[in-house]
C-alpha positions as CSV (number, residue, x, y, z in Angstrom):
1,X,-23.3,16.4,11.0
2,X,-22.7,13.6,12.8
3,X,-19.6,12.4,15.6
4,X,-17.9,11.2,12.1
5,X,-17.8,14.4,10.0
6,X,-20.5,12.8,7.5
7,X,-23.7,14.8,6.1
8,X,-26.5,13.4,8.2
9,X,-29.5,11.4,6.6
10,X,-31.8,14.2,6.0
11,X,-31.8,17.8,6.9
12,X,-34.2,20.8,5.9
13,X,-32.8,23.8,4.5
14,X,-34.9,26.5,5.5
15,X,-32.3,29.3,4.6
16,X,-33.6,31.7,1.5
17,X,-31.4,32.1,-1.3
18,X,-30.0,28.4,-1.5
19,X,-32.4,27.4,-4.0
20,X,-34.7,25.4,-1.7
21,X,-38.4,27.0,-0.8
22,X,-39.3,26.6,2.6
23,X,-40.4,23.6,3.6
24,X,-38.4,21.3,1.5
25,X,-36.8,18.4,3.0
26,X,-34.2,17.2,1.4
27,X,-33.6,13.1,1.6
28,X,-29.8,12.2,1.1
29,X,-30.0,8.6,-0.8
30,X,-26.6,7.4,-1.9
31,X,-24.9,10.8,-2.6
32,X,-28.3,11.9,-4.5
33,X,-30.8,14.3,-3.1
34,X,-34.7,14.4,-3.9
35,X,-37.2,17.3,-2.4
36,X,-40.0,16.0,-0.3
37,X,-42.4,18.8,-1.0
38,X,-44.8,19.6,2.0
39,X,-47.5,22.0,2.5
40,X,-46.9,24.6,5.5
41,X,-43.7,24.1,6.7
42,X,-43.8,20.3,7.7
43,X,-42.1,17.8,5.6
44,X,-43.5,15.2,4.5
45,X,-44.7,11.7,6.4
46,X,-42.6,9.7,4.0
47,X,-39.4,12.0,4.0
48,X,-40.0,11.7,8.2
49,X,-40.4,8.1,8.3
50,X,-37.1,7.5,6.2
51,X,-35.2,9.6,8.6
52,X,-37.0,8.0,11.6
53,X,-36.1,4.6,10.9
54,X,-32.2,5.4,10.0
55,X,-32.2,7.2,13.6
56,X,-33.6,4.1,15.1
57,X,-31.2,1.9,13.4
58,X,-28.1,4.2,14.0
59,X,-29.3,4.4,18.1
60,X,-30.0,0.6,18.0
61,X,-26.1,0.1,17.3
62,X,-24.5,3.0,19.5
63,X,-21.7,1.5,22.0
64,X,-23.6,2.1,25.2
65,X,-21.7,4.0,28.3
66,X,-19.5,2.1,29.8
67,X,-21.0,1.0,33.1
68,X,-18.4,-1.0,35.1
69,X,-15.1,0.5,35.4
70,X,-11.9,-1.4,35.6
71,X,-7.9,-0.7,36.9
72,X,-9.8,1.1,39.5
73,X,-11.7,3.3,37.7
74,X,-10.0,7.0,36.7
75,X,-7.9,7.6,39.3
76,X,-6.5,3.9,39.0
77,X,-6.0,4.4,35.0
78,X,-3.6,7.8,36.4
79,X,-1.8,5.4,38.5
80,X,-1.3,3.2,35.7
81,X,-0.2,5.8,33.1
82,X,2.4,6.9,35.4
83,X,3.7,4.0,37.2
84,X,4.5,1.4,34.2
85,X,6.7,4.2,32.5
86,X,8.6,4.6,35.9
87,X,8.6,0.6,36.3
88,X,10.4,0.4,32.5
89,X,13.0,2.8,33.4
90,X,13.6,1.3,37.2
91,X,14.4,-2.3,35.5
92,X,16.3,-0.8,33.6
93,X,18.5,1.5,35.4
94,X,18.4,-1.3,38.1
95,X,20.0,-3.6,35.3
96,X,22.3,-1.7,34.5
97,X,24.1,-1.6,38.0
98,X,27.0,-4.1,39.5
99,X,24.4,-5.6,42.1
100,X,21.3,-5.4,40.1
101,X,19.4,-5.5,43.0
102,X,15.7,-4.6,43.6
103,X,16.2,-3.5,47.0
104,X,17.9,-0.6,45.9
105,X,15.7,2.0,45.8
106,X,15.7,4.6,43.7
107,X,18.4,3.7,41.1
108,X,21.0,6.4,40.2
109,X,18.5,8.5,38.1
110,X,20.4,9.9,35.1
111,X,19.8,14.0,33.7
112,X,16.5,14.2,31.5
113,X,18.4,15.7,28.4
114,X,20.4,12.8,28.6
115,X,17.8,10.5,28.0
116,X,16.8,12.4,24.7
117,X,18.5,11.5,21.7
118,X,17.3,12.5,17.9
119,X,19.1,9.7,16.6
120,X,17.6,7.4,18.2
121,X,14.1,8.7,17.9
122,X,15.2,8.5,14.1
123,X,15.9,5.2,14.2
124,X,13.0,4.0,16.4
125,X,10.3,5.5,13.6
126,X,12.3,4.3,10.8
127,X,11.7,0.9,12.4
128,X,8.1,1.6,12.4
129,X,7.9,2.6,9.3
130,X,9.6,0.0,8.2
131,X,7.2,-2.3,9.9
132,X,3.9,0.0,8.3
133,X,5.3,0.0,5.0
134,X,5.2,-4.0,5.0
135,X,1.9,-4.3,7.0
136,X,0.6,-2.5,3.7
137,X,2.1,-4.7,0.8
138,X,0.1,-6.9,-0.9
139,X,1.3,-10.0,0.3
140,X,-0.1,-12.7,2.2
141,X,-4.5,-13.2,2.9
142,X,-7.0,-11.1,3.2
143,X,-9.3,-12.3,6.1
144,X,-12.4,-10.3,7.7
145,X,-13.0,-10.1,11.7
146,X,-15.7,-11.0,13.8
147,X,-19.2,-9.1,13.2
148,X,-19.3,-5.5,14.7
149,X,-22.1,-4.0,16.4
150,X,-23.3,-2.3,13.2
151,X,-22.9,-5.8,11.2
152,X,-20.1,-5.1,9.4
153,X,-17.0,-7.2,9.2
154,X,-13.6,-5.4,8.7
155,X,-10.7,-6.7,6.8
156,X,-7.5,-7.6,8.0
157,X,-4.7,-8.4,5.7
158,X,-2.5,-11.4,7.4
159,X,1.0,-11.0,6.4
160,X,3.3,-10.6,9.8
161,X,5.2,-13.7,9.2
162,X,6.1,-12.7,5.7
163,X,6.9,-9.2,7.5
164,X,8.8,-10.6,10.1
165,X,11.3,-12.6,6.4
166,X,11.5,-9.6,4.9
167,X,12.7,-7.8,8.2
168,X,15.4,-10.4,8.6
169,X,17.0,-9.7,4.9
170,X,17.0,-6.4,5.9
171,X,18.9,-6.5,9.5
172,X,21.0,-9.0,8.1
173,X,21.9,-6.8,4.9
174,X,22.2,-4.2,6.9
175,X,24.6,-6.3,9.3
176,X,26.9,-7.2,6.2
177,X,26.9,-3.8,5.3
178,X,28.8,-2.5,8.8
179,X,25.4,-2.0,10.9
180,X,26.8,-2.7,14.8
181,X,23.5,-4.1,16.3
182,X,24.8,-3.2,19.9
183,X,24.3,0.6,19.5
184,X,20.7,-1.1,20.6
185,X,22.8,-2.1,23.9
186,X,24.7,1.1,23.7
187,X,21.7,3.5,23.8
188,X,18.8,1.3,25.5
189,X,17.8,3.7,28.2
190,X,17.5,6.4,24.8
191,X,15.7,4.2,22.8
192,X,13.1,3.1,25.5
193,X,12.8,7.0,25.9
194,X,11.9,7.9,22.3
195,X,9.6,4.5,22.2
196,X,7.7,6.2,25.6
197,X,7.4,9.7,23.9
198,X,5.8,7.6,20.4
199,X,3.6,5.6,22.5
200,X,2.1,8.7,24.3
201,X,1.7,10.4,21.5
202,X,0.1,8.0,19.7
203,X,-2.0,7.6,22.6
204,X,-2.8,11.6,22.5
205,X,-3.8,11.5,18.8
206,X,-6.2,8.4,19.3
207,X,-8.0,9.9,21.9
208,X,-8.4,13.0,19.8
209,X,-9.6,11.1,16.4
210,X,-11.7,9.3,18.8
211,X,-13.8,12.6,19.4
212,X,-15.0,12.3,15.6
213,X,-15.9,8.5,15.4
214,X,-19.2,7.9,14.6
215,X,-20.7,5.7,18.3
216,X,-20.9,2.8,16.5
217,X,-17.2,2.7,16.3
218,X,-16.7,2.8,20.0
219,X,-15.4,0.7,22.5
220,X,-17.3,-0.9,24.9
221,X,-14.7,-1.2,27.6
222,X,-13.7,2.3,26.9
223,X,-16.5,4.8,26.7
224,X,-17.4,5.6,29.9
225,X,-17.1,9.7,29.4
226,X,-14.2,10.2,31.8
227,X,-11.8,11.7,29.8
228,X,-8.7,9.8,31.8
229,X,-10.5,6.6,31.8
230,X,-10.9,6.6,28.0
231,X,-7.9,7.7,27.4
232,X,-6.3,5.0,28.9
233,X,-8.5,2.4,28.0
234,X,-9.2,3.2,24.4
235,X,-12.2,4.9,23.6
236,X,-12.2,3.9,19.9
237,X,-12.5,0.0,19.4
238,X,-10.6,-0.3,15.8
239,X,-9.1,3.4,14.8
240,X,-8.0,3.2,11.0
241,X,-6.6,5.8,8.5
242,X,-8.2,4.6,5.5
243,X,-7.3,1.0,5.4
244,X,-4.8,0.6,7.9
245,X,-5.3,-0.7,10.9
246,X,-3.7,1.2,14.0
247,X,-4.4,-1.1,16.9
248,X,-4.0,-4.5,14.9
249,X,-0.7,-3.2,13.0
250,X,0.5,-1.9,16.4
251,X,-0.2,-5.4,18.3
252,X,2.0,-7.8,16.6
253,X,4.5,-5.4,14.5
254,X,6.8,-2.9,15.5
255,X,7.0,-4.4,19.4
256,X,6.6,-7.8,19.1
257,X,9.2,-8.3,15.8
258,X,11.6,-4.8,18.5
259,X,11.6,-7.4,21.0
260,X,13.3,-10.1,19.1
261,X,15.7,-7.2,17.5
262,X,16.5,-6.1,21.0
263,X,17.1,-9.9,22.3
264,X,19.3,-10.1,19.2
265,X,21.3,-7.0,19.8
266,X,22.1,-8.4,23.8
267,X,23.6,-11.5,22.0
268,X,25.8,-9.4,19.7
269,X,27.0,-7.1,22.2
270,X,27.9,-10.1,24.6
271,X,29.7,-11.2,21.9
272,X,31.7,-8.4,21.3
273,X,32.6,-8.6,25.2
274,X,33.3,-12.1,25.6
275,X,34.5,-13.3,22.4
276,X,31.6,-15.6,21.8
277,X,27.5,-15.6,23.6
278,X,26.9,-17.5,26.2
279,X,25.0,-20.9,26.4
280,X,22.4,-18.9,28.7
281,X,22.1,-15.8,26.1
282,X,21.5,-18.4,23.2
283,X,19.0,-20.2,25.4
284,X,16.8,-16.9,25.6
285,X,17.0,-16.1,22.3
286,X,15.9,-19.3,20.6
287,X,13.0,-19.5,23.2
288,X,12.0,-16.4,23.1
289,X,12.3,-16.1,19.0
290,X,9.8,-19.0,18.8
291,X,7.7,-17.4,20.7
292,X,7.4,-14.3,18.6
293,X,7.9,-16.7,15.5
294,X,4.7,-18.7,16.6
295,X,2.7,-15.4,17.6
296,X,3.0,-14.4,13.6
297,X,2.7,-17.6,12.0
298,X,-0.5,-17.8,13.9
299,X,-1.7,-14.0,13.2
300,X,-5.0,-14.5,12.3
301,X,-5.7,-15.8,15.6
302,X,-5.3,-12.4,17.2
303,X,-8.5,-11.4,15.9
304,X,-10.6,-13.1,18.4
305,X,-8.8,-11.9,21.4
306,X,-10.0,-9.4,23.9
307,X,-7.4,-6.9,22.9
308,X,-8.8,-6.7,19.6
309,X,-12.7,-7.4,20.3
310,X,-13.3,-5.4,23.3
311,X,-10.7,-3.6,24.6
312,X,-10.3,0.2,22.6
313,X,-6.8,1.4,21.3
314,X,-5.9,3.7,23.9
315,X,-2.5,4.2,26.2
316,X,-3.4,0.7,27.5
317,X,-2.5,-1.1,24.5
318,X,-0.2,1.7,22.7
319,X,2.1,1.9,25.6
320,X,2.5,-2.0,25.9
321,X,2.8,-2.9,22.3
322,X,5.5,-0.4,21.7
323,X,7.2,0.4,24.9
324,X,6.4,-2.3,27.4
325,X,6.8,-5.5,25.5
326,X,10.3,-4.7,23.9
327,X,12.0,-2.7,26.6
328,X,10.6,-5.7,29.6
329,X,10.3,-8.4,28.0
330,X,13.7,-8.7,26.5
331,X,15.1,-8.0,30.3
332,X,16.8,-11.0,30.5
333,X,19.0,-11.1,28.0
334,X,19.6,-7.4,29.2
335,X,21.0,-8.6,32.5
336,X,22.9,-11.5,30.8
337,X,24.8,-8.9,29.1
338,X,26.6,-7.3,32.2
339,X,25.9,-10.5,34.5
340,X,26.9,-13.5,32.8
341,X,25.5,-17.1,33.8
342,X,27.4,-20.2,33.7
343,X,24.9,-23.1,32.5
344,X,25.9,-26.8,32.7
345,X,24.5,-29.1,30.2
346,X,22.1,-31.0,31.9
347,X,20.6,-27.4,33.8
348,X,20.6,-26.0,29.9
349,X,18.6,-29.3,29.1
350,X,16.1,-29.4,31.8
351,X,15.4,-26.0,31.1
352,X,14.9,-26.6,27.3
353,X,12.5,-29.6,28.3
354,X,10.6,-27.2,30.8
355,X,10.3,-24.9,27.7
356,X,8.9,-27.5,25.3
357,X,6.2,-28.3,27.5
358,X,5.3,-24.9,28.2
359,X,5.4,-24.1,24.4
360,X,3.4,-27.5,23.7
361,X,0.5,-27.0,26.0
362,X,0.4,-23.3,25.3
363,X,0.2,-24.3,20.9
364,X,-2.0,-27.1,21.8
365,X,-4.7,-25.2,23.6
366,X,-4.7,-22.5,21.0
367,X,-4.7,-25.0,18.6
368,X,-7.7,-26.9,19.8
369,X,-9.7,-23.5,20.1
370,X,-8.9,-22.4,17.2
371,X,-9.6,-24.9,15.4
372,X,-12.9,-25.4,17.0
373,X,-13.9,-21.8,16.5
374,X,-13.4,-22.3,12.7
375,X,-15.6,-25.8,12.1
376,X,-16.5,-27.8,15.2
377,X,-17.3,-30.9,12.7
378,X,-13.2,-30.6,12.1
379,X,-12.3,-34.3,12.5
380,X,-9.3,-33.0,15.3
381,X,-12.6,-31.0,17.7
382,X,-15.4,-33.4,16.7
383,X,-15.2,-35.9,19.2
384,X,-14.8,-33.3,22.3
385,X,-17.9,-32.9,24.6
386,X,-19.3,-29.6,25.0
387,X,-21.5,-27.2,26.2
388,X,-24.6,-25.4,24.0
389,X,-25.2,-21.8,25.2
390,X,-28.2,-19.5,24.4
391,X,-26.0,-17.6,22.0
392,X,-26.1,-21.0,19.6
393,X,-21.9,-21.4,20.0
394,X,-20.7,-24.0,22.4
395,X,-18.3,-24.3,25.2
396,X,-15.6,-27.1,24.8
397,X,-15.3,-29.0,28.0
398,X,-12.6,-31.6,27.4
399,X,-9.0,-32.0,26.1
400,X,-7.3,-28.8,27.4
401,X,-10.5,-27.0,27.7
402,X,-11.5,-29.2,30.2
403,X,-8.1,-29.5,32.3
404,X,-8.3,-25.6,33.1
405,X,-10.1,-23.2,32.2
406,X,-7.3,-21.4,30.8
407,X,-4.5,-23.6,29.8
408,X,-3.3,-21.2,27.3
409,X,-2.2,-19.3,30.3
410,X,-0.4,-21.8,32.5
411,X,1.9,-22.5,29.0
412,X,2.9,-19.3,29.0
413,X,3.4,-19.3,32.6
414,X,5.9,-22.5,32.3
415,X,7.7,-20.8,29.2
416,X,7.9,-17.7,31.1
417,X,9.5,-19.1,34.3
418,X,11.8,-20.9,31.4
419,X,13.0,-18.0,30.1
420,X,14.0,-16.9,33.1
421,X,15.7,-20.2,34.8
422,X,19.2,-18.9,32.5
423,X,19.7,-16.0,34.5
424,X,20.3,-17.8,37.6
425,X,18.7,-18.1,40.9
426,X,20.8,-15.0,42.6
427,X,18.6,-12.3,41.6
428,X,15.0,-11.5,41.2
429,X,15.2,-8.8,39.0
430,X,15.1,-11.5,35.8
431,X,12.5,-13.3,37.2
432,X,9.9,-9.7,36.7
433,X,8.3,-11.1,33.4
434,X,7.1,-14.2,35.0
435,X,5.8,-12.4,38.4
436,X,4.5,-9.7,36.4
437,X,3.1,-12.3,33.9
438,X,1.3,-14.2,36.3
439,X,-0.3,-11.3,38.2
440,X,-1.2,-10.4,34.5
441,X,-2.7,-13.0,33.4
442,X,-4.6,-13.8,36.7
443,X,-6.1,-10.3,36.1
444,X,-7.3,-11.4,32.6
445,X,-8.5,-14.3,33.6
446,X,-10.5,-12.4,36.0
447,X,-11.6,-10.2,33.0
448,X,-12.3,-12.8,30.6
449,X,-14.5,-14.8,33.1
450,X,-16.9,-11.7,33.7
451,X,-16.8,-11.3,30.1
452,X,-18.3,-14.8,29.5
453,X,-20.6,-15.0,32.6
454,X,-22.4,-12.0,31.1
455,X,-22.3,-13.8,27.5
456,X,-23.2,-17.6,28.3
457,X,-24.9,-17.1,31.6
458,X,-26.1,-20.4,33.4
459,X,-23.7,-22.1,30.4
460,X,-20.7,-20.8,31.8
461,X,-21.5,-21.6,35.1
462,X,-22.3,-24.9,34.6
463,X,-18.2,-24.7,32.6
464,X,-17.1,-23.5,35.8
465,X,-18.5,-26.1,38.1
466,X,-17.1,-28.7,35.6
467,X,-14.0,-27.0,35.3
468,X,-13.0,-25.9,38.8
469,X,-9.7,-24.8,38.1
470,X,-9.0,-21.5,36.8
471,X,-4.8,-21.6,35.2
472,X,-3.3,-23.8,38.1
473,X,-4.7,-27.4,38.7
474,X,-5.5,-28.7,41.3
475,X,-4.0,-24.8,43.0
476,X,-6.0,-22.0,41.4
């Protein structure tokens, strides 16, 4: 048998009584079996060379060990799965105090049985089931990914935008019907709980279903042998229980679509407080719900990221798609709730112009790629210079791509330090998401430029020395 459970090409039965003499090989072809008969007890040359050649062509497509380690190798993956749970519930208990103040260290650390509460563990996988049940109906394209190491092409059905419509009659039926949003507010710290104890279990169960995927099905980033390592990392590239897709379902779904439900639940409990939400509250919602809006109208670009090409579905990705995304991102409108921001007009207006730039260079480089991925003869790409690599693609070296290397990133950056600008300039503790975001994002950068050195070679370097700058021009 092999690492996925299947019946293996060819096998000899050389036990009396099953109906086989001895020497018999019997050659599996497509759920049929046929006797190569052999004198002595070797099997035939034919039968041997069949099997031979699969074995060759199943070795030629194994995912290799994973040679270069990252987040500091095993003992840096334990820091990780132990530190960013902590970091969640420090912002969070730190929010929740009078002087929400960094500096003090630890926060008021509340009983562990408090933090437990059925309901809301209820609630959160009714959310995701929710979310499952309308990654799998029929609506929307069907679109395949990028060609795997066995040369097969999986299919992805593209329907998170008409998810994210059909989520909105629901909360807002639900909303008409009595639901009080702000038991979100109410019973955050319980929530984030329940969402840390799905995300490690999820995280448990892929590790274990990974022990059975064929090595094909591997990730390369995450099958180094090290049982903490893989764990974290992923060591299965695209896990699936029969057509559904854990990691992609997971990366836009149930956190990204949380987040916005979380932000909304912030505005409504402010509400309830005050009478009416505050300019600065409304401010992070609307730029924060286009955000989220824009990452599901533009779905099928997610399948040419690194979190879906390379990196595994392990604790790395479960943790932040269902935990850390919802219960840190939507951190300022957290702090709005208990610390309330006066905005004048013309602040509120510089920081919605700061925002649309952010959110126009960000669309516009992904734009341009995109489209430039799909058909470089598209009349919007064709007139760009570029660069021809060995692997027959080319590197775009103008418009965006030829400002920075990564102008993707320093959009977000903006729109990050945009969604932060609301909260005020007294504290720090809002501004988390865009220092955390840039320290992020420098580390991808860093990941994604070893990534294409070892893919384009002396093309990339010739990108780099006609691209100097990395996010920041003219600074990094």
């Amino acid at each position: 048998m092999d690492r996925g459970g299947r019946a293996s090409v060819s096998w000899c039965d050389w036990v009396k009584g099953t109906g086989a003499t001895p020497g018999t090989c019997w050659l599996s072809t497509g759920g049929t079996h046929r006797a190569c008969r052999s004198e002595s007890t070797r099997a035939s040359p034919g039968c041997l060379g069949r099997e031979d050649r699969s074995t060759r062509m199943m070795d030629r497509y194994k995912t290799p060990r994973t040679k270069e380690l990252e987040f500091g190798g095993p003992l840096g993956a334990l820091s990780v799965i132990i530190l960013t749970p902590a970091t969640v519930f420090y912002l969070l208990l730190t929010c929740r105090t009078e002087q929400a103040s960094v500096l003090n260290f630890p926060p008021l650390l509340p009983p562990l049985s408090s933090l437990w509460n059925p309901h809301a563990f209820l609630l959160l996988l009714a959310w995701v089931g929710l979310q499952a049940a309308l990654y799998m109906l029929p609506m929307g394209k069907v679109t395949e990914g990028i060609v795997l190491r066995d040369k097969s092409r999986l299919r992805y059905r593209i329907n998170a935008f008409h998810a994210m419509g059909v989520t909105g009659l629901v909360v807002g039926a639900g909303l008409a019907a009595g639901l009080r949003l702000s038991y979100i507010y109410d019973h955050f710290l319980e929530f984030a709980f329940s969402a840390l104890l799905l995300a490690f279990g999820l995280s448990f169960l892929l590790y274990f279903k990974s022990l059975f995927a064929p090595e094909t099905a591997l990730a390369p980033g995450g099958n180094s042998g090290n049982p903490i390592y893989d764990f974290f990392m992923g060591h299965e590239l695209n896990p699936r229980i029969g057509s559904f897709d854990l990691k992609y379902f997971c990366e836009l779904r149930p956190g990204l679509l949380g987040w916005a439900l979380v932000n909304m639940a912030m505005l409504v409990k402010e509400t309830e407080l005050r009478g009416s939400p505050s300019l600065a509250m409304v401010l992070v919602n609307a730029f924060q719900l286009l955000y989220v809006v824009d990452a599901l109208w533009n779905e099928e670009a997610v399948l040419t990221t690194m979190d879906i090409v390379h990196d595994g579905f392990g604790f790395m990705l479960a943790f932040g798609d269902l935990a850390w995304v919802p219960f840190t991102y939507s951190l300022q409108a957290y702090f709005l709730v208990n610390h309330p921001q006066k905005l004048s007009l013309p602040m509120a207006a510089g920081i919605l112009l700061l925002n649309g730039l952010g959110y126009c260079i960000f669309r516009s480089a992904n734009s341009q790629k995109n489209t430039f991925r799909r058909n470089p003869n598209d009349p919007r790409v064709a007139g760009l210079k570029t660069i021809p690599t060995a692997t027959g693609r080319r590197l775009l070296v103008s418009g965006w791509w030829g400002f920075v290397r990564h102008p993707n990133y320093l959009g977000d950056l903006i729109m990050a330090l945009a969604w932060s600008l609301p909260c005020g300039l007294t504290h720090i503790l809002p501004y988390f998401y865009v220092i955390y975001f840039t320290l992020l994002l420098i580390h991808r950068e860093a990941r994604d430029e070893h990534q294409c050195l070892r893919k384009y070679g002396l093309a990339w370097q010739e990108y780099c020395w006609r691209v100097p700058y990395r996010i920041f021009p003219y600074l990094y």
